[in-house]
C-alpha positions, 0 to 999 in steps of 0.5 A: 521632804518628808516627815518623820517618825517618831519612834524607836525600833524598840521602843514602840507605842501602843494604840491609837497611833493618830495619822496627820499630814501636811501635803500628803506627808505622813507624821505619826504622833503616838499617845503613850508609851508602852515597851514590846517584849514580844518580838512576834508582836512587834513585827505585826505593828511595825508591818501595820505602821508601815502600811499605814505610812504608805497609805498616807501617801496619795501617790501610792494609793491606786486610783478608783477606776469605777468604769470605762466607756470605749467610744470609736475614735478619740475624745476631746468633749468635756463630759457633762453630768446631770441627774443619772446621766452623763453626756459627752462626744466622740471624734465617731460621729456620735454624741452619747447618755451614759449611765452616771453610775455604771457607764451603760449607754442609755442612747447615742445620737449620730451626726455627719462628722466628729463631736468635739464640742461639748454639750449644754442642757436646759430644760429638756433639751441637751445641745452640741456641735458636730464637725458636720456644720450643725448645732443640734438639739435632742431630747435629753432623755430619749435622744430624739432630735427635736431641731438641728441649725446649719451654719456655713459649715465647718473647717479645722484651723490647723493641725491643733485645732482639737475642738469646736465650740461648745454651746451655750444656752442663756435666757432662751437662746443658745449662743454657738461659734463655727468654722464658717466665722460667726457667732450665731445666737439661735432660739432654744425651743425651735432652733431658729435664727435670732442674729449671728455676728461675722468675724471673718474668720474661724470661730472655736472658742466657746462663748461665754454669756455674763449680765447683758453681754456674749464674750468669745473669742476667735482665731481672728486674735479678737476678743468680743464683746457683743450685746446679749440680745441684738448681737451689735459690738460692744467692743473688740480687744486685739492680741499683740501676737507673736512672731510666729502667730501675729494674729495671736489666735483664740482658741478656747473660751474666756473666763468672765468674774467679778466684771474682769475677763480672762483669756489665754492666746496662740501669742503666749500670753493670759489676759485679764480685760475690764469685762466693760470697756475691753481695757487690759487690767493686766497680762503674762507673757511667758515663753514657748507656750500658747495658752490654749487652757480656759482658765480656772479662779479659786480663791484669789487665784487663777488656775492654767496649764500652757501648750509647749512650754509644759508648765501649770500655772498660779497666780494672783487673780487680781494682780497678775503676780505668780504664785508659783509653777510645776513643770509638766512632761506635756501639754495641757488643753483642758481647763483645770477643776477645783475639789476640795481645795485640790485642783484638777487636770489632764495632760497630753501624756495620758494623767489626770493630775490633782494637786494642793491649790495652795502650793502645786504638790502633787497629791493624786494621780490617775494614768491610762492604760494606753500611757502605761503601755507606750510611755516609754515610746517617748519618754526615757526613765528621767520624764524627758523625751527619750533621745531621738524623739523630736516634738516639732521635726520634720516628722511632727505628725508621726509626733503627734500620732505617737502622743495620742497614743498615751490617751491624751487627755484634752477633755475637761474633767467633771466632778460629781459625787466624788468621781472624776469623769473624763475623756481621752484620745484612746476613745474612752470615757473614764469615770474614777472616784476621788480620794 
């Protein structure tokens, strides 16, 4: 559907010509007519009208790349900008201070094993988790380590399990989940043990703290709600599961607002949990998809992308009604970003998507370099998958290796200032201004 406009070809109308848009579409509204008798002139405003016209359009415009920051492995930590800086992790082993405007690194900080958690900052202490068991504490402007906490130690899930949990820091402690099982709430200055909860099993999700109450999440398919100061359980939520995922795992962190608790699970299946007693408000249940995304609420609504079933979601936050949905050419693992009324995310093919919140138009788009180059090694002309290429084959990991090479983006975008930062499995941090 686009607009038209509204001119002849020998009648045209003098300046101003006045641009508007709905969605991204143009309309031209000319205020007074004037009759060209100079061809020369008329093809020097029909070229300036018809870039004009283009222009209106976001997805012909070509995105701000402001710089790149090339780490040695994949990046699926969610960037974090404070001040001048910007922080983040990388599958290398390290976690890194970029400069927020130029993307020169200030420090970086080596741990044991790959960072895929993201970071938190209080005072002037930044902390995060490494693969290595540890939640580390350092210096947010010298990189110095002031404390590291050593849990049982960590383990991947399965193959998709993309992340580690994500430290929280809330009233003098740092609340952090571990493969070990436990949910570990520590002293923010010293690193020492307050109390820790086991669940007996792993535990990625990243916590969420909210009034006098730790939420999280575990592979377990459990929902917990544990007391803020003591750590004993308020109460536990169980997922219904699914065929192939009975235990209906928890992998990412819930979203807590407004004493409702909102959470996506390995059975297909979004949440929404009274935040008090742990009793279901309402749930969607849709096909094919874990829901791995932590959701994102605007408004009244509430923003997800799904794993297999490769759609975005809008809802009605209150109601659980769908507002409508876009079908995707892939995944989406990352939490969506709301900026000026567009909302945000990354995909597994390599795009970071921004569309009207109202109605899922696409209005912005950003695409690595990595998927511009090997887009075609799985995708055909029409964006399905090329023939021959099989998701979940016998060959599912050369699968997955193939779809890494796009640049999937499974880092949750951050947005400062009018630019867009984000990681990517091609190893980089990209930081891209907003239209």
């Amino acid at each position: 559907m686009y607009s038209r406009i509204s001119f002849d070809w020998t009648d045209f109308q003098d300046l101003p010509i006045v641009l508007t848009g709905h969605h991204g579409y143009a309309l031209i509204r000319p205020s007074f007519a004037y009759k060209y008798k100079n061809r020369a002139r008329i093809m020097t405003r029909l070229v300036f009208v018809i870039f004009c016209f283009f222009s209106a359009f976001p997805g012909f415009a070509e995105a701000d790349l402001k710089w790149t920051f090339k780490t040695g492995d994949r990046v699926y930590s969610s960037p974090l900008v404070e001040g001048q800086t910007v922080y983040f992790g990388s599958g290398d082993s390290n976690f890194y201070a970029l400069d927020r405007q130029t993307g020169e690194q200030k420090w970086k900080f080596e741990t044991g094993g790959a960072v895929h958690s993201s970071a938190a900052i209080q005072g002037g202490l930044v902390y995060f988790a490494s693969a290595d068991g540890k939640l580390y504490a350092v210096g947010k402007e010298s990189g110095e380590l002031a404390w590291a906490f050593a849990s049982g130690g960590e383990k991947m899930y399965g193959l998709w399990d993309y992340y580690l949990s994500s430290p929280v820091v809330d009233g003098g402690r740092v609340y952090w989940g571990s493969g070990d099982g436990h949910l570990y709430a520590v002293d923010a200055a010293s690193g020492e043990l307050d109390w820790k909860y086991d669940t007996g099993d792993v535990v990625h999700a990243s916590p969420v703290v909210y009034q006098d109450k730790v939420y999280f999440g575990g592979f377990d398919g459990h929902m917990y709600a544990l007391a803020r100061d003591n750590g004993s359980l308020v109460w536990k939520f169980k997922t219904v599961g699914a065929s192939y995922f009975p235990k209906g795992e928890i992998q990412m962190a819930a979203l807590v607002q407004d004493d409702v608790v909102y959470f996506g699970s390995r059975d297909y299946n979004l949440y929404a949990l009274d935040a008090n007693t742990g009793r279901g408000k309402w749930n969607l249940r849709q096909e094919r998809g874990w829901i791995i995304a932590t959701p994102l609420i605007h408004g009244d609504n509430i923003y997800f992308g799904t794993s297999d079933a490769h759609i975005f979601y809008s809802m009605d936050k209150n109601s659980g009604a769908v507002n409508w949905t876009i079908p995707l050419n892939m995944r989406v693992y990352g939490t969506a970003v709301e900026h000026k009324d567009t909302i945000y995310f990354g995909t597994f093919d390599g795009k970071v998507l921004g569309i009207d919140h109202l109605t899922g138009e696409t209005s912005w788009q950003f695409q690595t370099d990595s998927s511009k180059e090997n887009y075609e090694k799985i995708f055909a002309d029409n964006g399905e998958f090329r023939e021959g290429f099989v998701l979940y084959g016998e060959d599912y990991l050369e699968a997955e290796k193939l779809i890494h090479e796009l640049g999937s983006i499974l880092s949750t975008p951050a947005i400062d200032k009018g630019v867009i930062y984000f990681g990517s499995s091609d190893g980089n941090l990209y930081a891209v201004g907003l239209p």
